[in-house]
N, C-alpha and C positions, 0 to 999 in steps of 0.2 A: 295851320300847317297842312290839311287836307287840300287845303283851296291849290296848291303849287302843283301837286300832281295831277288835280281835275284838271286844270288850264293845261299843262302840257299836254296831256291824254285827247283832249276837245281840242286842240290845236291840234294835233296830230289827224287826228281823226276830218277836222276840216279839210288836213290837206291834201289825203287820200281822195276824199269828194270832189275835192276840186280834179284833180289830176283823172280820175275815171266819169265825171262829168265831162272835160274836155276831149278825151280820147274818144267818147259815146257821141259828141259831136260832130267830132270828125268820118267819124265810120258808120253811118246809120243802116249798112247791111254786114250779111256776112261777107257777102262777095268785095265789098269796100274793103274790111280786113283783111281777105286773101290778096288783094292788090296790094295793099300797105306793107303785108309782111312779103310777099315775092317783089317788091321793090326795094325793102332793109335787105332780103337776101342778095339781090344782085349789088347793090349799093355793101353793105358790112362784112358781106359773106363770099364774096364774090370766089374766093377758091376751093368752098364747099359748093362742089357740083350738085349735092341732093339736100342742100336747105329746102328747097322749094318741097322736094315729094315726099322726106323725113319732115319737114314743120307746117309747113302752109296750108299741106292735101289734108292733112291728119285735122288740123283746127280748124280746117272748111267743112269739112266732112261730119265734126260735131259740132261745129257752129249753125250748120242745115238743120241738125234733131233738135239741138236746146236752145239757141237764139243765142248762144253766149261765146264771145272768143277771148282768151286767157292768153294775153302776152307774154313772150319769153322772157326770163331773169334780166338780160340785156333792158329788157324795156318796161321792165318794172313791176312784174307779173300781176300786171292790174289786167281785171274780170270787167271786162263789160257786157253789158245783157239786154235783152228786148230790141236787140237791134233785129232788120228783115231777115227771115232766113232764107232768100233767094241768092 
């Protein structure tokens, strides 16, 4: 009876891995992720004038100190990390 809940929880858990494995591939700096998300802003956001300098400046800005950028709820608030902090 244990065994049901292991497997869903390790399922689950694979698919996180996967999904912030693929995102850390596509953005290997912070500056990659500032691109990404000021291109979702003008692409999803397009009638919010300050996506860019309320979300993108904000997560460039700690992605510089910590190497990490943390996606908006829109996209999954998956954490990716050790990417460049350039």
């Amino acid at each position: 009876m244990t065994r049901l809940p292991f497997a869903t929880a390790l399922a689950a858990l694979a698919a996180v891995f996967v999904i912030a494995f693929a995102d850390g591939a596509s953005a290997a700096s912070c500056r990659d992720s500032f691109n990404t998300c000021v291109s979702r802003c003008k692409t999803n956001y397009a009638s919010d004038k300050n996506c860019v300098s309320d979300h993108c400046t904000p997560k460039y800005a700690t992605c510089k100190s910590t190497g990490c950028w943390q996606q908006g709820g829109d996209f999954g608030n998956v954490l990716t990390c050790n990417l460049d902090k350039r």
